[in-house]
C-alpha positions as CSV (number, residue, x, y, z in Angstrom):
1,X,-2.4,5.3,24.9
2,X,-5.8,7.6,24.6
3,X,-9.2,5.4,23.8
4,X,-11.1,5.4,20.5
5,X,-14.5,4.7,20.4
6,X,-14.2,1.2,19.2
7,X,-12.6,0.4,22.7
8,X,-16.4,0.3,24.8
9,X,-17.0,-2.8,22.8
10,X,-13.5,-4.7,21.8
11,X,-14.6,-7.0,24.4
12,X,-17.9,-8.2,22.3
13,X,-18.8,-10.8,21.2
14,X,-15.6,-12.5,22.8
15,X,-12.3,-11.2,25.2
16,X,-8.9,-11.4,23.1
17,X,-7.6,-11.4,26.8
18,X,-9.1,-14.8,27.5
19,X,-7.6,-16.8,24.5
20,X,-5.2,-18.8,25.2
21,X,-2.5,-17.3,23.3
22,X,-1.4,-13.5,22.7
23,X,-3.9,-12.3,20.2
24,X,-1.4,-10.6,18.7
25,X,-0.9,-13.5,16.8
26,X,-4.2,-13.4,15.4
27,X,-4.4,-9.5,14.5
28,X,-1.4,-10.2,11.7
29,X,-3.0,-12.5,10.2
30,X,-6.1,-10.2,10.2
31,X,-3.8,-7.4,9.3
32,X,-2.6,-9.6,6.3
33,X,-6.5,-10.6,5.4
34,X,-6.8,-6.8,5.3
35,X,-4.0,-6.1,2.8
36,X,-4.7,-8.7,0.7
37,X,-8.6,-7.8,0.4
38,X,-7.4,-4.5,-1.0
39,X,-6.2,-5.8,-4.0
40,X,-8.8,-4.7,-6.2
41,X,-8.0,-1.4,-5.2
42,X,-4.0,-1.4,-5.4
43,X,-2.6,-0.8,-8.7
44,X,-1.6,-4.6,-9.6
45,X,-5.6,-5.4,-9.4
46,X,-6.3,-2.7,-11.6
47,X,-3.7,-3.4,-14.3
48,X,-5.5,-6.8,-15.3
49,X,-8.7,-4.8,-16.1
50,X,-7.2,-1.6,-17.8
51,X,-7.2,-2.4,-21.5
52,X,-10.3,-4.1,-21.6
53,X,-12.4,-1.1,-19.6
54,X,-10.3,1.3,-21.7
55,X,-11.6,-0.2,-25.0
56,X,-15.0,-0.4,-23.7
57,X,-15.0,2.9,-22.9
58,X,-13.2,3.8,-25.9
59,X,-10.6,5.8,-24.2
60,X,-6.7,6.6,-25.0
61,X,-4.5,5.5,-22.9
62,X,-3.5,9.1,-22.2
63,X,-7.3,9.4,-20.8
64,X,-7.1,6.7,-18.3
65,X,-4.3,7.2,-17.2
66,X,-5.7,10.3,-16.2
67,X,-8.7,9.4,-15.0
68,X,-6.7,7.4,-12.4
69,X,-4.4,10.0,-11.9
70,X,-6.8,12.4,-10.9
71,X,-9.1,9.9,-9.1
72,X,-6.3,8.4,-7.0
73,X,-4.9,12.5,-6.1
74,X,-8.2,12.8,-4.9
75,X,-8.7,9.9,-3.1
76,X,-5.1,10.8,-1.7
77,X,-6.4,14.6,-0.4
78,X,-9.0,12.8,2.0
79,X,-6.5,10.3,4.1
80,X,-5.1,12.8,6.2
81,X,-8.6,13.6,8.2
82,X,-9.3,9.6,7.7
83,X,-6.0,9.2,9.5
84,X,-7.1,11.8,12.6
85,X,-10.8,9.9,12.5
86,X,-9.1,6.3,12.5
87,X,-7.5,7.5,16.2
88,X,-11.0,8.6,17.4
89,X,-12.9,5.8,16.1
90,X,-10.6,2.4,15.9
91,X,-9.8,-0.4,13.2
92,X,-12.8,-2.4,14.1
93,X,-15.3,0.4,13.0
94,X,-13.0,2.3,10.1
95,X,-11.9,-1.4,8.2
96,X,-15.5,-2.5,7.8
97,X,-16.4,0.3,6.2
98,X,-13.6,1.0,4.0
99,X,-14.7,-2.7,2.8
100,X,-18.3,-1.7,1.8
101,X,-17.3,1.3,0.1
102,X,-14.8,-0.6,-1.8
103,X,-17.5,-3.5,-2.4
104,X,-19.6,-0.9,-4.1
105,X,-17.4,0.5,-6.5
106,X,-16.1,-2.6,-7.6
107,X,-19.8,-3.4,-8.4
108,X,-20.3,-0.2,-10.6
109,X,-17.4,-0.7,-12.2
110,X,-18.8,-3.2,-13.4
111,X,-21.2,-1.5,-15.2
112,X,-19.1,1.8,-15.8
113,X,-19.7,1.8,-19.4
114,X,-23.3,1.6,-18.8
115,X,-23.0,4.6,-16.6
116,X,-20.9,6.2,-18.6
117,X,-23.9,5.9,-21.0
118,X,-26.4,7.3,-19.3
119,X,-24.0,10.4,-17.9
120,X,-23.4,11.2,-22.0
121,X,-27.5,11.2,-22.3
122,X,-27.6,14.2,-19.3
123,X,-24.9,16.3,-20.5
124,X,-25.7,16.1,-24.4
125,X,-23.9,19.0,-24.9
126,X,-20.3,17.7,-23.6
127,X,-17.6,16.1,-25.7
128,X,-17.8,12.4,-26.4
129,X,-14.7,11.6,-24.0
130,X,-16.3,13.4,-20.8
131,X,-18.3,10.9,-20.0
132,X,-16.4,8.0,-19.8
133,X,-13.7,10.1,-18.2
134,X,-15.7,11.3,-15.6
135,X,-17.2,8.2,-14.3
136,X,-13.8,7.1,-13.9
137,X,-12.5,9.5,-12.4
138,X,-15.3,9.1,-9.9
139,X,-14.7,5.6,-9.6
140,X,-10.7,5.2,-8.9
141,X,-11.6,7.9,-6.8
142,X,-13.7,5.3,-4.8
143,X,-11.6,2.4,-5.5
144,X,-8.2,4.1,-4.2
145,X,-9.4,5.6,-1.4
146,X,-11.0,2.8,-0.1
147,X,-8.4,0.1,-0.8
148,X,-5.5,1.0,-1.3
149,X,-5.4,3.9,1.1
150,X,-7.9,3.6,3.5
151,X,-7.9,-0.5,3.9
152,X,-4.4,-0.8,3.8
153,X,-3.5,1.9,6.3
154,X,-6.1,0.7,9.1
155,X,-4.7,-2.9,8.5
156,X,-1.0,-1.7,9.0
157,X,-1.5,0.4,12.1
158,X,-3.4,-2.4,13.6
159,X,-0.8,-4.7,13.6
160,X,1.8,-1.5,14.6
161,X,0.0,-0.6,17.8
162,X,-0.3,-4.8,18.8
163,X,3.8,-5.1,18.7
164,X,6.7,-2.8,20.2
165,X,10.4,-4.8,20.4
166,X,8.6,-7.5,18.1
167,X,7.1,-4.8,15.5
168,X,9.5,-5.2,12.8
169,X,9.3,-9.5,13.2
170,X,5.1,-8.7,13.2
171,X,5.4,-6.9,9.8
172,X,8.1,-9.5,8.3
173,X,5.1,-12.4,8.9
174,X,2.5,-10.2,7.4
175,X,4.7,-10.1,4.5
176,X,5.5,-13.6,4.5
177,X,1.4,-14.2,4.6
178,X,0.7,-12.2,2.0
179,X,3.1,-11.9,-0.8
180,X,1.8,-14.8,-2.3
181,X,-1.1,-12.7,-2.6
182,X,0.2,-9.7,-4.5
183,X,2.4,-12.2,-6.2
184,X,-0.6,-14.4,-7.6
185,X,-3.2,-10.7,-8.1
186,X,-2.8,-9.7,-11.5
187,X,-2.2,-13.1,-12.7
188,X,-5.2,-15.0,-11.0
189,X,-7.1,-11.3,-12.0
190,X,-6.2,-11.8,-15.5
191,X,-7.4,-15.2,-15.2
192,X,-11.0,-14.7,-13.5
193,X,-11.4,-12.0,-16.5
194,X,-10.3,-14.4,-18.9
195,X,-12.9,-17.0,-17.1
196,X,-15.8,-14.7,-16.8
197,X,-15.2,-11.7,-18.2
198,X,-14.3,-8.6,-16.9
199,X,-17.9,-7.5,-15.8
200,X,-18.4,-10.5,-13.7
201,X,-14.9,-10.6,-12.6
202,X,-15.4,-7.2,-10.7
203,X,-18.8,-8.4,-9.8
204,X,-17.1,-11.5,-7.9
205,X,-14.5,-9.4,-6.6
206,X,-16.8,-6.8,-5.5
207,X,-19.2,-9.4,-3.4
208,X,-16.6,-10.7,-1.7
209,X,-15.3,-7.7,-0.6
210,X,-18.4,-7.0,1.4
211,X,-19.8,-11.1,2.2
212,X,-16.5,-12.4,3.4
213,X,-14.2,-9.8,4.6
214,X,-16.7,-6.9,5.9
215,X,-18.1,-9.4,8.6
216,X,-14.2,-10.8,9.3
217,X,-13.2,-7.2,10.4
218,X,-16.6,-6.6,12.6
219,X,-16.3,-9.8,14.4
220,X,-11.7,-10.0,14.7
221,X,-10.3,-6.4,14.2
222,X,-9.2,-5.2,17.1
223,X,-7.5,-1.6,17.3
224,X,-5.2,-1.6,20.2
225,X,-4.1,-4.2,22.7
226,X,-4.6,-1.8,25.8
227,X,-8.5,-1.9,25.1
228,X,-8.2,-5.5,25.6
229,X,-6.6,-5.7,28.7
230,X,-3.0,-6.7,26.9
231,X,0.0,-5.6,26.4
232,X,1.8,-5.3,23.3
233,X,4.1,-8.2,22.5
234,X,1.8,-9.9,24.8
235,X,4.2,-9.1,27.7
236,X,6.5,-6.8,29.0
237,X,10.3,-8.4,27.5
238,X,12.4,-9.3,30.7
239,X,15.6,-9.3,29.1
240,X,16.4,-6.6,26.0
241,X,19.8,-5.0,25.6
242,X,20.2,-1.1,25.6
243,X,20.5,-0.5,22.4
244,X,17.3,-2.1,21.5
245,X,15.5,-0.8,24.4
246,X,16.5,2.7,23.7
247,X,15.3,2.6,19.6
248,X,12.1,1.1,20.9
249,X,11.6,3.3,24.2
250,X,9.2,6.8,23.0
251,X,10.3,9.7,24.8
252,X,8.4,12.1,23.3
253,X,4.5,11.2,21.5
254,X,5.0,13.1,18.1
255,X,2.0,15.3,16.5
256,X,1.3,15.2,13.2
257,X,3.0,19.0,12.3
258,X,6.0,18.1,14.7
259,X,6.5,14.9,12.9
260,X,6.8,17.1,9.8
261,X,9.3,19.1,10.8
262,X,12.1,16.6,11.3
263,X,14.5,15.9,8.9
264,X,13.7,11.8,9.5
265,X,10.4,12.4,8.7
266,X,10.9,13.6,4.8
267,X,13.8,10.9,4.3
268,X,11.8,8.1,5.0
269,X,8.9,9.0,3.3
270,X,10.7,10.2,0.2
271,X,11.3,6.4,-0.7
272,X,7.8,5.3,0.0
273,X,6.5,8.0,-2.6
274,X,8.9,7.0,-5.0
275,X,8.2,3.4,-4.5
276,X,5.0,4.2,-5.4
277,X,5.5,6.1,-8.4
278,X,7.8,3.7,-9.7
279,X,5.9,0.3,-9.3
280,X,2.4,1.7,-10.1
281,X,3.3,3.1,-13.4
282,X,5.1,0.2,-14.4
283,X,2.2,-2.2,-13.2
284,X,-0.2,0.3,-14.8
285,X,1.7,-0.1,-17.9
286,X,2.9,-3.3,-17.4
287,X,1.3,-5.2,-20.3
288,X,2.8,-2.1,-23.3
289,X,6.3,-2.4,-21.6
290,X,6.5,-6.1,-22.1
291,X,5.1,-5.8,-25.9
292,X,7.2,-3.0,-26.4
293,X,10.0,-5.4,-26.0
294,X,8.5,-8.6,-27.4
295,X,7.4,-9.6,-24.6
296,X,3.8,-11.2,-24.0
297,X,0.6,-10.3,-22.3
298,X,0.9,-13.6,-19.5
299,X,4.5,-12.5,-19.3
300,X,3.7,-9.5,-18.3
301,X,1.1,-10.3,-15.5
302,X,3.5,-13.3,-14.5
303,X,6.7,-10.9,-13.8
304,X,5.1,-9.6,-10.7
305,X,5.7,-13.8,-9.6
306,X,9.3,-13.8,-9.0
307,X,10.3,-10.7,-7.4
308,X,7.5,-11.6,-4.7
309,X,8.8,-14.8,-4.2
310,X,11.6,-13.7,-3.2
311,X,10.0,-10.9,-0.9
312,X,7.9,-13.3,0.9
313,X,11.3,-15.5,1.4
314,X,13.2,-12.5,2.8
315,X,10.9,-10.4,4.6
316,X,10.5,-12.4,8.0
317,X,14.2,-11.9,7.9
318,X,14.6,-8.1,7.0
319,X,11.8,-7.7,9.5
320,X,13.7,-9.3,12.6
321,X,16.8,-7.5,11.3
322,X,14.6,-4.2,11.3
323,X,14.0,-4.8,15.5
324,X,17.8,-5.4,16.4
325,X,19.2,-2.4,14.1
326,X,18.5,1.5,13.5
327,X,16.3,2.0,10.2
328,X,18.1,4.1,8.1
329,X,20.2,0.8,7.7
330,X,16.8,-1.0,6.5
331,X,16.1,1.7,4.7
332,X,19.3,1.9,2.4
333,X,18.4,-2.2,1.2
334,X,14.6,-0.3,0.1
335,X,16.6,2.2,-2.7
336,X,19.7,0.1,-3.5
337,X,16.8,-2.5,-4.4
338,X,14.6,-0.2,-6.2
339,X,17.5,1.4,-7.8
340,X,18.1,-1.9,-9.3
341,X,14.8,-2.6,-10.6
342,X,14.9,0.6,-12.2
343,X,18.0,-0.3,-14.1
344,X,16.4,-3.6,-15.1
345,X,13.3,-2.0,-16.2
346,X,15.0,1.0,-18.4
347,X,16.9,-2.0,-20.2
348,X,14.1,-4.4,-19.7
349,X,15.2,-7.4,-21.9
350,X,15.3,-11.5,-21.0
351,X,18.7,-12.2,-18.8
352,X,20.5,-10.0,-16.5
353,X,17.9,-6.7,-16.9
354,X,15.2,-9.0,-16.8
355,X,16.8,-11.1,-13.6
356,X,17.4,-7.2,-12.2
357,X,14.5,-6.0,-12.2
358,X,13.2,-9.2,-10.1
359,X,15.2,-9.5,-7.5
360,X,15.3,-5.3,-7.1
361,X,11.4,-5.6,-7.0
362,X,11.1,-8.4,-4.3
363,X,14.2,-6.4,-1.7
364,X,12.7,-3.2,-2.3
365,X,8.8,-4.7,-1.8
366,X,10.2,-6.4,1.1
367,X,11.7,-3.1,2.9
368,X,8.9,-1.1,1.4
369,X,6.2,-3.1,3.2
370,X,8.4,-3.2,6.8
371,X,9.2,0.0,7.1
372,X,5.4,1.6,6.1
373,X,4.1,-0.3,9.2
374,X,7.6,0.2,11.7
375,X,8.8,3.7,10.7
376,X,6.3,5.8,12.1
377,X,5.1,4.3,15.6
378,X,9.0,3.5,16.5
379,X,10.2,7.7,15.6
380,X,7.3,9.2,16.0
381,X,5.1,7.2,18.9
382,X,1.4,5.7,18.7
383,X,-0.1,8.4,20.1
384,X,-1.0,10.1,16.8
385,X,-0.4,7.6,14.6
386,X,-3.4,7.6,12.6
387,X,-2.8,10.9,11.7
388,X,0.6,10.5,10.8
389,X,0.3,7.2,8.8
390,X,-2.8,9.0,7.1
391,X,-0.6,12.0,6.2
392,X,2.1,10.0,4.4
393,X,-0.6,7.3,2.7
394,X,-1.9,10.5,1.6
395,X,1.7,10.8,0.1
396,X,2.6,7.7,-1.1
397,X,-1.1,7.6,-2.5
398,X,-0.3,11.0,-4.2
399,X,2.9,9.7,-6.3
400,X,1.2,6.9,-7.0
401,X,-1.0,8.6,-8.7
402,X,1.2,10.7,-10.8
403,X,3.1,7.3,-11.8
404,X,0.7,6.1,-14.4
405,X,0.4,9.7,-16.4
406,X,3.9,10.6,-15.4
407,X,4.7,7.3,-17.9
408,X,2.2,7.5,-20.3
409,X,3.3,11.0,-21.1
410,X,7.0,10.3,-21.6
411,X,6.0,7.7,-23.9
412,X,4.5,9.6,-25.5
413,X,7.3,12.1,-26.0
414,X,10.0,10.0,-26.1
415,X,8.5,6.7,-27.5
416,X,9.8,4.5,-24.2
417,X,9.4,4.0,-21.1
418,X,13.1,3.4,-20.0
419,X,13.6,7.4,-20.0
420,X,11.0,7.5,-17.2
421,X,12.8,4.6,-15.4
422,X,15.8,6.3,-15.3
423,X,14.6,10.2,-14.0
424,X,13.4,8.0,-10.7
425,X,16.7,6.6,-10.7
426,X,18.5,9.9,-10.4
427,X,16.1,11.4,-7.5
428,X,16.8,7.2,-5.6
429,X,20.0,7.7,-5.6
430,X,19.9,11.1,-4.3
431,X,18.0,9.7,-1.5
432,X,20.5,7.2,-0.7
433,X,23.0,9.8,0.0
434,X,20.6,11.3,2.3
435,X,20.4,8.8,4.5
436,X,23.7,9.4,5.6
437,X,22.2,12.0,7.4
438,X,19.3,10.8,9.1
439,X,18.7,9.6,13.2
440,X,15.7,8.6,15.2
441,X,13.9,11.9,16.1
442,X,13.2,10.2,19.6
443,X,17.1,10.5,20.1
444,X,17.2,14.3,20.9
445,X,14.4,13.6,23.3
446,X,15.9,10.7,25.4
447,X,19.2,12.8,25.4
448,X,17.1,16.1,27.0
């Protein structure tokens, strides 16, 4: 395992090695505090606020939608080299600032009409809309690539590089720890807005972002257990069958371009970007699908409840099942459950669509979530990591940023949404079929 930067000082203000417990422990739920502070920067967070900031700005949902679009692509075009950095410098140093910047935008967001303002008074000679779209461009820029790319991939690896034949059961509690989170976002969002307006909402938001979670990832983030004197799983397992030991054994560290060139590689992130697409143009859109189907506004932010109950419920499992079986397995639960939320969303209706399109959400959430933080360090090594995880957040950031327009303009054209649910079902399923086809790159090597 090479050293980062962060490793002259993981043992200040206080060892990891001298607790009395594998720290291990701790750095999920840190990994989990991580995830979970990103919210405003993940598409559920931003859903709550899109109307209101669109009308403020007076901007068509056309324009926002491509504002964030833009923004978020990018956002995505700067996590690769983040990725490569996050090896050199460590968690502890790359979280905290992720945290700031996100604190900051969130506070001019706040105000984004008000800049918007002022940008239409320097450009007089620009069309009314640039303004507005301009600032927030600028501003999901920010907000994406702090939160939901940046944040959330430092978090992830963290808790990777801290577990080997225990990685999968690692993730699995993460999820359990913070699904009630993404559950409860656009819900409790909706009603802090609803509270204190959307100005001071952000404003809250924003502060605590950089008063409670900036000084938590100083003072606990910890990159790697190797810089601590650990080991990961906290010891070396006496007893592990063959199988097991050979899917978790790295033969061969992985660079970023070799990692590319396998077939594995493209498989396994094909879901993730789809994932993406899928669920952040539905969230983005989340509150018109529901009306367009009679459905209300706090039904709308309260769908998001029961499809992550029943992630949080199964995740610990899926992620112990992930450690004792080959991943292409895990993997096909990910698109036979996304498949099925995409059916229940293109006939989105109460009953069996509606039922669908929940328990779809929470299997595919569940998988999602397990195999962004297991995938890559089990076929690829944690050697590069960063800069492979920052290549495919870069990736998954990407189609997520293509979701919100990629609906909004089919709507447009075809009046629904339910055509655009069932394109991505066509491209899952081919998917599916292709992971028939897939094995662990690290197999050729050990077989050398």
């Amino acid at each position: 395992m090479h050293t980062c930067l962060e490793d002259r000082f993981s043992e200040k203000p206080f060892a990891p090695r001298r607790a009395p417990f594998f720290y291990g422990w701790v750095v999920i739920v840190l990994g989990g505090m991580g995830v979970l502070s990103s919210m405003p920067g993940q598409t559920l967070g931003v859903s709550a606020f899109k109307n209101l900031v669109r009308d403020a700005l007076g901007m068509s949902d056309i324009a926002i939608s491509t504002a964030y679009m833009v923004g978020t692509i990018m956002s995505a075009l700067l996590l690769t080299p983040i990725g490569k950095l996050l090896d050199r410098m460590g968690a502890r140093l790359v979280a905290p600032t992720a945290a700031l910047i996100m604190g900051l935008t969130l506070l001019l967001l706040a105000k984004c009409d008000v800049a918007a303002g002022l940008l239409a008074r320097l450009i007089p000679w620009a069309a009314p809309g640039v303004a507005p779209a301009v600032i927030m461009t600028l501003c999901f820029f920010a907000l994406r690539f702090s939160g939901q790319g940046v944040l959330t991939m430092t978090s992830r690896n963290m808790v990777a590089k801290w577990f080997n034949y225990k990685r999968g059961l690692a993730s699995g509690i993460m999820g359990f720890l913070t699904q009630p989170g993404f559950a409860a976002t656009p819900y409790f969002f909706s009603l802090l807005i609803d509270a204190y307006g959307w100005r001071h909402a952000w404003q809250l938001l924003g502060f605590a972002a950089i008063g409670i979670f900036l000084p938590a990832a100083i003072l606990f983030y910890r990159d790697n257990p190797e810089s601590c004197g650990l080991v990961p799983d906290g010891a070396k397992p006496t007893t592990v069958k063959k199988d097991q030991k050979d899917r978790h054994t790295i033969s061969h560290q992985f660079t970023l371009p070799e990692a590319r060139r396998t077939f594995a590689f493209w498989v396994f992130v094909g879901p993730a970007m789809m994932s993406a697409l899928f669920v952040t143009g539905l969230s983005f859109h989340i509150e018109n699908i529901f009306s367009s189907v009679g459905l209300p506004k706090d039904a709308a932010f309260a769908s998001f409840i029961p499809g992550c109950i029943i992630s949080m419920v199964v995740r610990p499992f899926l992620g112990k099942l992930a450690d004792s079986i080959r991943l292409h397995h895990i993997l096909r639960l990910q698109l036979v459950g996304l498949a099925l939320m995409m059916l229940g969303a293109a006939f989105l209706k109460p009953g069996l669509p509606l039922w669908a399109y929940y328990i779809g959400g929470g299997l595919s959430a569940s998988v999602f979530s397990i195999l962004l933080s297991i995938t890559w360090p089990t076929f690829f090594g944690r050697e590069h990591l960063g800069a492979i995880s920052g290549f495919v957040m870069s990736l998954i950031v990407f189609g997520s940023a293509v979701g919100p327009w990629f609906f909004s303009q089919l709507e447009g054209l075809t009046g629904n949404y339910a055509n655009g649910c069932l394109l991505c079902l066509v491209v899952t399923l081919l998917n599916l079929v292709a992971t028939f086809f897939v094995r662990n790159p690290q197999d050729s090597f050990r077989s050398a």
